[in-house]
MMTF fields as JSON, N, C-alpha, C and O atoms, coordinates in Angstrom:
{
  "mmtfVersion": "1.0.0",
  "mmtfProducer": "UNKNOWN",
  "numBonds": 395,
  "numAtoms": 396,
  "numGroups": 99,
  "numChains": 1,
  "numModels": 1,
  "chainsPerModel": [1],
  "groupsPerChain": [99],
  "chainIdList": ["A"],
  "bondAtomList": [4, 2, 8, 6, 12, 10, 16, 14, 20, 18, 24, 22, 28, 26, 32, 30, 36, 34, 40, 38, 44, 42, 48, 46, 52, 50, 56, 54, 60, 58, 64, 62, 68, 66, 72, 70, 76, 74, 80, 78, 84, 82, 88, 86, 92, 90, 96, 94, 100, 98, 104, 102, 108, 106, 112, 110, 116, 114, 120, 118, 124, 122, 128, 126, 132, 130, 136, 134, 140, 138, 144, 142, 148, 146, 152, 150, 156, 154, 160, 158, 164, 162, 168, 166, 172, 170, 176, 174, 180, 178, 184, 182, 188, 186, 192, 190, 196, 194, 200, 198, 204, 202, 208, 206, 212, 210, 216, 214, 220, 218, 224, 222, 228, 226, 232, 230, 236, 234, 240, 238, 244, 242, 248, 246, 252, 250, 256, 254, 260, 258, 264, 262, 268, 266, 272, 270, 276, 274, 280, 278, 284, 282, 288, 286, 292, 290, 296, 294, 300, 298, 304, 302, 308, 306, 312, 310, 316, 314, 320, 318, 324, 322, 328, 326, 332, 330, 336, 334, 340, 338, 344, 342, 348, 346, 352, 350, 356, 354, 360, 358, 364, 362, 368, 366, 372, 370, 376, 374, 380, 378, 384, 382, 388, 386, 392, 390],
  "bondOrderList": [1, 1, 1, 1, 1, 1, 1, 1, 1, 1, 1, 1, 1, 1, 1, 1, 1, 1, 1, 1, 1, 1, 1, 1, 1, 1, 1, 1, 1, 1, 1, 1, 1, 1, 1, 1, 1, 1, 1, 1, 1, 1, 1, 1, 1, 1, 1, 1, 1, 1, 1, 1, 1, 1, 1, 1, 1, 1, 1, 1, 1, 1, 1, 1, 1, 1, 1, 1, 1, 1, 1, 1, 1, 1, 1, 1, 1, 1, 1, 1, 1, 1, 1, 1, 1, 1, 1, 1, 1, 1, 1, 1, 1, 1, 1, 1, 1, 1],
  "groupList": [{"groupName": "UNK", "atomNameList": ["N", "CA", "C", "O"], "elementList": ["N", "C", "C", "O"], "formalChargeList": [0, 0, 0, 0], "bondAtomList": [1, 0, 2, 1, 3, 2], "bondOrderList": [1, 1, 2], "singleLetterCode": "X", "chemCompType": "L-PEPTIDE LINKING"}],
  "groupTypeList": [0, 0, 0, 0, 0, 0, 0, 0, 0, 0, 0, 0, 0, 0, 0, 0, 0, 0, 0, 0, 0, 0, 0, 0, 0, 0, 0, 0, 0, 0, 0, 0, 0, 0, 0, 0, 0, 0, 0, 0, 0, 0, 0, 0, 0, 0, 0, 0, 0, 0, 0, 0, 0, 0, 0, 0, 0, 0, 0, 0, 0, 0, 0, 0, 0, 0, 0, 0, 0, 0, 0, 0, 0, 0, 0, 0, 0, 0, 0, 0, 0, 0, 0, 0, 0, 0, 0, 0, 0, 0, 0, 0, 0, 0, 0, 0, 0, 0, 0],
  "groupIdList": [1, 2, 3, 4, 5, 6, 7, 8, 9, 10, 11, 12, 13, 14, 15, 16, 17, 18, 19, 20, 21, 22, 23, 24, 25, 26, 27, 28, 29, 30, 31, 32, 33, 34, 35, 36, 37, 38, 39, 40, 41, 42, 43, 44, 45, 46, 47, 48, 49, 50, 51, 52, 53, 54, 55, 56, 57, 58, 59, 60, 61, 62, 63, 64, 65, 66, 67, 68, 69, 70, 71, 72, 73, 74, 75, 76, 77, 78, 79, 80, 81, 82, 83, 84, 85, 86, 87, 88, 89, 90, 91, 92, 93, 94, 95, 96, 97, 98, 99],
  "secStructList": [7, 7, 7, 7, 1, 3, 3, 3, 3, 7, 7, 7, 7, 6, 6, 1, 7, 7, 7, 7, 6, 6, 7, 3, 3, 3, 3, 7, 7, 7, 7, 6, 6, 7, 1, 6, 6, 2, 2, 2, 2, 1, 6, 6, 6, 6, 7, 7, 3, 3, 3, 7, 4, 4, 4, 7, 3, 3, 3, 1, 7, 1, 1, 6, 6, 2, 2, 2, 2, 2, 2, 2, 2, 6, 6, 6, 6, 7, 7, 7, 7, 7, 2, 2, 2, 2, 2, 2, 2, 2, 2, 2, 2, 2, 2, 2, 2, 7, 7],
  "xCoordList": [84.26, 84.909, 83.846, 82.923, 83.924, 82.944, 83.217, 83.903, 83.156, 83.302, 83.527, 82.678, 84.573, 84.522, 84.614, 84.851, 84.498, 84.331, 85.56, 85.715, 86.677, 87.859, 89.164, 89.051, 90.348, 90.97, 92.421, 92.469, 93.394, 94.372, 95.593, 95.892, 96.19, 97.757, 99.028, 99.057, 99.871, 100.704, 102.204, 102.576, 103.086, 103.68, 105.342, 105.82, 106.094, 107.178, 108.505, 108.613, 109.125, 110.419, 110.788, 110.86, 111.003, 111.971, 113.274, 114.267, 113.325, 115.005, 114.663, 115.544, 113.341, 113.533, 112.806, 112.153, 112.571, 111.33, 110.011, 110.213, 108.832, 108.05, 108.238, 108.563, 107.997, 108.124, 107.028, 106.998, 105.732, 104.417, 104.016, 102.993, 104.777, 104.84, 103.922, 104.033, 102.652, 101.768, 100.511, 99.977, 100.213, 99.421, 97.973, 97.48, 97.269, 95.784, 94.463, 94.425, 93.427, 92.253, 91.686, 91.274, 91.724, 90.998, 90.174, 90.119, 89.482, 88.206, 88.557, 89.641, 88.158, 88.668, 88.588, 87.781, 89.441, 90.038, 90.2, 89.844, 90.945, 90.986, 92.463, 93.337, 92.897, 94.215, 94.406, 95.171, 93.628, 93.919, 95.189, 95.875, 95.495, 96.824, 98.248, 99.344, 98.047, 98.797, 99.005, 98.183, 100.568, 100.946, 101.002, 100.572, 101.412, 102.005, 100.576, 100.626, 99.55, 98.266, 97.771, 97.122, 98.369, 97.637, 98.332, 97.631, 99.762, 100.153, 100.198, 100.581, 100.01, 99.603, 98.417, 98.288, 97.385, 95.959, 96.075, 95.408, 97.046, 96.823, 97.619, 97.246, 98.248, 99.309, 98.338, 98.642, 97.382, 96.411, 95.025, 94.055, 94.808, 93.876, 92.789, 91.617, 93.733, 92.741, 92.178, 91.692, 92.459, 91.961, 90.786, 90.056, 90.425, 88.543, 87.84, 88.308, 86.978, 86.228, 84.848, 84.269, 84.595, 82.71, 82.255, 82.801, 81.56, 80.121, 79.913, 78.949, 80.659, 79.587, 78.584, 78.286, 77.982, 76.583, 77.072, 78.283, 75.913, 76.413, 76.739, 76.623, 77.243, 77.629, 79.079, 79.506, 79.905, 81.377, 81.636, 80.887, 83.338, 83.856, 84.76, 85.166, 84.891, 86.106, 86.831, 86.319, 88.597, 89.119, 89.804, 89.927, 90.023, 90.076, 92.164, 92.858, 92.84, 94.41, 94.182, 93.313, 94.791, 95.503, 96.531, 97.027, 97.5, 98.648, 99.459, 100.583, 98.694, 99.026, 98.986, 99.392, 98.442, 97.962, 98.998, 99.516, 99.337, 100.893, 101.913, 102.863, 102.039, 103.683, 103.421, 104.266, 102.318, 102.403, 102.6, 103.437, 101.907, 102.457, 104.02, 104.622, 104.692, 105.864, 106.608, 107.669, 106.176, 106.711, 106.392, 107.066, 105.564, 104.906, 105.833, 106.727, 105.64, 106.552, 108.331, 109.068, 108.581, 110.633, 110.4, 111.413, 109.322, 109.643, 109.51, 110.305, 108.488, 108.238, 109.156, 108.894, 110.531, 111.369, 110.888, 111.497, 109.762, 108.74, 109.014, 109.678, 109.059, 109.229, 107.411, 106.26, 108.015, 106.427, 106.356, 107.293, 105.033, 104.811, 104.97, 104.66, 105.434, 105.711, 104.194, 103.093, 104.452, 102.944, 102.093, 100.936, 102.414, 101.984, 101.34, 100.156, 102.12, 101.737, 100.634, 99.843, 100.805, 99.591, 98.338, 97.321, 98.352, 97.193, 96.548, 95.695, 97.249, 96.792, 95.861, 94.712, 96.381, 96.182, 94.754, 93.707, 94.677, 93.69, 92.248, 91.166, 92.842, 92.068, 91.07, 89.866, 91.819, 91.342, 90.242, 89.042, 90.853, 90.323, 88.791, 87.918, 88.676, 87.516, 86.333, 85.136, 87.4, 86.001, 85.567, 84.755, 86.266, 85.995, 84.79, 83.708, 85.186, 84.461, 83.046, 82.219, 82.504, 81.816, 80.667, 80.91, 78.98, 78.574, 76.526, 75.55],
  "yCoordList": [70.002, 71.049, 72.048, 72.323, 72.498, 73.239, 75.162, 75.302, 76.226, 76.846, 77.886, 77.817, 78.615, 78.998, 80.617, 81.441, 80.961, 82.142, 82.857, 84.074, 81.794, 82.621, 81.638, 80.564, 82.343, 81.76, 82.173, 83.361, 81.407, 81.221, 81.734, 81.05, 82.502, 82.899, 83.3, 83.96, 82.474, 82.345, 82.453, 81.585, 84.074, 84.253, 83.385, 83.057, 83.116, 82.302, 83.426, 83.292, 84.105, 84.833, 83.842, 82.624, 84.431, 83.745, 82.913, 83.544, 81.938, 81.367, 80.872, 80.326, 81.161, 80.873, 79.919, 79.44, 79.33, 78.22, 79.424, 80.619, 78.976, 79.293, 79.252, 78.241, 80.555, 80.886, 80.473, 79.696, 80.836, 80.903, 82.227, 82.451, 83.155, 84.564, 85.078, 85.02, 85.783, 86.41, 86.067, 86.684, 84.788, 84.435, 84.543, 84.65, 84.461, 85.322, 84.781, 84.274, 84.949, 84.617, 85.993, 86.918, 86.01, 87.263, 86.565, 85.422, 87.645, 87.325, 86.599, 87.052, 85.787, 85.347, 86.599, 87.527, 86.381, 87.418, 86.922, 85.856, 88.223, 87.421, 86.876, 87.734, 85.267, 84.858, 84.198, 83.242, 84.761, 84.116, 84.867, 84.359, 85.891, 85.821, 85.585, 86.104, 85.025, 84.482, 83.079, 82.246, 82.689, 81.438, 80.55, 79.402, 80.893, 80.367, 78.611, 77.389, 79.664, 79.391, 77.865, 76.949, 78.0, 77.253, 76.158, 75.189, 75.974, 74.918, 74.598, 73.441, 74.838, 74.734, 74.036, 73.424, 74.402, 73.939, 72.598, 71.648, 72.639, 70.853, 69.961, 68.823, 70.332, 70.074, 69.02, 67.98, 69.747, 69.653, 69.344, 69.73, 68.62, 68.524, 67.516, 67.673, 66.469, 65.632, 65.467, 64.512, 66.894, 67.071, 67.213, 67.991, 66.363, 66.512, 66.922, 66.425, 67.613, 67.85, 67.834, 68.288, 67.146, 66.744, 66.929, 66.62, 67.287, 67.257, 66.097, 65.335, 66.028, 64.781, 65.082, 66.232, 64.167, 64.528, 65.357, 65.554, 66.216, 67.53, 68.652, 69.834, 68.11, 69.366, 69.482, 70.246, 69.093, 68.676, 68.547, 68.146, 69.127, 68.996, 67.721, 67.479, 67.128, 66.143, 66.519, 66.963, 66.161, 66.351, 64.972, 64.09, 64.754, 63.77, 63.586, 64.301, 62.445, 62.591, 64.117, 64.635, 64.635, 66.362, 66.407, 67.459, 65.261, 64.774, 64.216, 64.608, 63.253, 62.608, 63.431, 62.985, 64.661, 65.469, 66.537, 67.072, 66.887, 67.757, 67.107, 67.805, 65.924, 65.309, 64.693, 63.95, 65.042, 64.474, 66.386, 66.625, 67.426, 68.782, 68.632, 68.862, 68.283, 68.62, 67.976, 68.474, 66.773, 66.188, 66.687, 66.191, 67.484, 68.016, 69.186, 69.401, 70.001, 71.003, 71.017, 71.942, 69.777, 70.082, 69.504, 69.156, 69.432, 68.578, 69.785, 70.07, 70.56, 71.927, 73.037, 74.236, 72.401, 73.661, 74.748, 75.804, 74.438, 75.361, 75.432, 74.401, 76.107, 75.975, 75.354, 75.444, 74.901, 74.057, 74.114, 73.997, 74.315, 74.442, 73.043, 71.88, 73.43, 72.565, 71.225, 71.449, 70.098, 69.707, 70.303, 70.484, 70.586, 70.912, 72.399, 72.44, 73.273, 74.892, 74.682, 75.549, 73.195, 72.972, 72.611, 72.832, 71.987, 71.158, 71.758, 71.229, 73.37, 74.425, 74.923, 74.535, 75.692, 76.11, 75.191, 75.583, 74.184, 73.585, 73.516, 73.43, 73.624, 73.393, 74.854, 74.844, 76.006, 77.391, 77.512, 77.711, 77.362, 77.431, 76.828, 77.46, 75.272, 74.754, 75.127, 74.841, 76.098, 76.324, 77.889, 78.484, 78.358, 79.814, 79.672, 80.252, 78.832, 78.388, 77.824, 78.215, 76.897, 75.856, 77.106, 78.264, 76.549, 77.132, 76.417, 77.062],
  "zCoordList": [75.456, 76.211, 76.652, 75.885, 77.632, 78.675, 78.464, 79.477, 78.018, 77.81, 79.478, 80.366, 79.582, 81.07, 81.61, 80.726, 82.547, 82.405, 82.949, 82.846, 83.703, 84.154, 83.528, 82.937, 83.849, 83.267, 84.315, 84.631, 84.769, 85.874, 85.184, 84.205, 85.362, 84.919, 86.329, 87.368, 85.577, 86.242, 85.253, 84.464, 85.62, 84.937, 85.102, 86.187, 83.553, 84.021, 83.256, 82.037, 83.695, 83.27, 81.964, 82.128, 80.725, 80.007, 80.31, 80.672, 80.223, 80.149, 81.955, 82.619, 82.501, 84.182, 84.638, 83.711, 85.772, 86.087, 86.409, 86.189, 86.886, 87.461, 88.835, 89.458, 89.397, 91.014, 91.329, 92.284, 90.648, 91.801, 92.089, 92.737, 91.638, 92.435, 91.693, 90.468, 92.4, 91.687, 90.798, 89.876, 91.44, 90.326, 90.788, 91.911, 89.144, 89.206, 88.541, 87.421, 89.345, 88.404, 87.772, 88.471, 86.112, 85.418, 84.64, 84.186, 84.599, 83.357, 82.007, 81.641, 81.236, 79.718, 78.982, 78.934, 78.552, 77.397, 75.777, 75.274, 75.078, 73.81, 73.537, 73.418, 73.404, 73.564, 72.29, 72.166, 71.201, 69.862, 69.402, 68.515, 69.883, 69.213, 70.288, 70.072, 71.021, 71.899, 71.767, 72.151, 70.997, 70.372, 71.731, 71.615, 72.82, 73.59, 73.845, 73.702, 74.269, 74.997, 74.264, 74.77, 72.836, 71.951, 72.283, 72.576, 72.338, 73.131, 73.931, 73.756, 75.487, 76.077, 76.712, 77.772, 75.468, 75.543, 75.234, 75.642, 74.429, 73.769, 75.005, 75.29, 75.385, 76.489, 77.905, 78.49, 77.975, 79.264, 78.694, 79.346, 77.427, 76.963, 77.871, 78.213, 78.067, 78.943, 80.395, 81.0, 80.747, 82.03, 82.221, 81.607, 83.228, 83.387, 84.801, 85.826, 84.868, 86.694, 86.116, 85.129, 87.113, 87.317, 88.768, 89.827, 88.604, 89.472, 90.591, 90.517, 91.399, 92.818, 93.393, 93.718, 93.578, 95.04, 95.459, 95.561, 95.891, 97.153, 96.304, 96.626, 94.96, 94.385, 94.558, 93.693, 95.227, 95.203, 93.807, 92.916, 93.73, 91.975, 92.517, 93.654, 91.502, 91.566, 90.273, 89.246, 90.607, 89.476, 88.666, 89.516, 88.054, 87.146, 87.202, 86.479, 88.254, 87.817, 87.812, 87.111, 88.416, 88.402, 88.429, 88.027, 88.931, 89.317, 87.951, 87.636, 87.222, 86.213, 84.802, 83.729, 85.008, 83.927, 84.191, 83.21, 85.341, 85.691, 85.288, 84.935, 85.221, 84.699, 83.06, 82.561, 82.392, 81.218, 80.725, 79.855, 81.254, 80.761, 80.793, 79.745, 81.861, 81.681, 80.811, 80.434, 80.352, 79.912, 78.404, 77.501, 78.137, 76.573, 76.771, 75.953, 77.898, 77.914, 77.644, 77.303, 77.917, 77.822, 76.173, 75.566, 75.617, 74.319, 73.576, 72.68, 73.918, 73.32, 73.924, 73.831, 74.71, 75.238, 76.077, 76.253, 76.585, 77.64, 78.567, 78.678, 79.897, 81.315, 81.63, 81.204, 82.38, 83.05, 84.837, 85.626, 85.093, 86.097, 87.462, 87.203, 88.684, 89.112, 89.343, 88.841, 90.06, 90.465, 91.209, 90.83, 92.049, 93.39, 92.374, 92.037, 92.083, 91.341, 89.999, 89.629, 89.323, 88.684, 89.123, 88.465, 90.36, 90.971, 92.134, 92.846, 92.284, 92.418, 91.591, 91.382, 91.204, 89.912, 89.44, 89.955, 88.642, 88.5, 88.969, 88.388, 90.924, 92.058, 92.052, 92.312, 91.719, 91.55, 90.606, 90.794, 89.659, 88.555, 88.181, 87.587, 88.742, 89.289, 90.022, 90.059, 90.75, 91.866, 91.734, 92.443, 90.724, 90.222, 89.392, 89.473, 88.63, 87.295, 87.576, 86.752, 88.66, 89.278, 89.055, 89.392, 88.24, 87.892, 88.342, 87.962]
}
């Protein structure tokens, strides 16, 4: 695991889906006491981006790694983000990070 310097939030109302509305790249913070994150993390564990010629990121299934969250997510009773709002999301996050 690659240690990073931003980190993507995207807030979901209790009891609601995820809109999309508002979402942000901030600095890493401290999220050890934030239960949520920890599942989550395990959730999306096998997501991978590398490096192509040119310096291009590629991402590893972004697609396949959005429907296995959701599928971790209704098991863990979570709202989960749509595909398209993860593979966003992901896509951001990548190129924030790209170092």
């Amino acid at each position: 695991m690659t240690a990073t310097d931003f980190m993507f939030i995207m807030k979901c109302p209790v009891g609601q889906v995820f809109t999309g509305q508002s979402p942000s790249l901030c600095k890493h913070g401290d999220m050890s006491s934030c239960w949520s994150s920890k599942l989550w993390t395990g959730l999306i564990e096998g997501l991978k981006a590398c490096r192509r010629e040119g310096g291009r990121i590629m991402l590893f299934r972004p697609e396949e790694n959005a429907l296995s969250l959701q599928m971790g997510a209704e098991r863990l009773c979570m709202a989960a983000p749509s595909v398209q709002q993860f593979v966003y999301a992901v896509k951001q996050i990548a190129l924030v990070n790209r170092r």
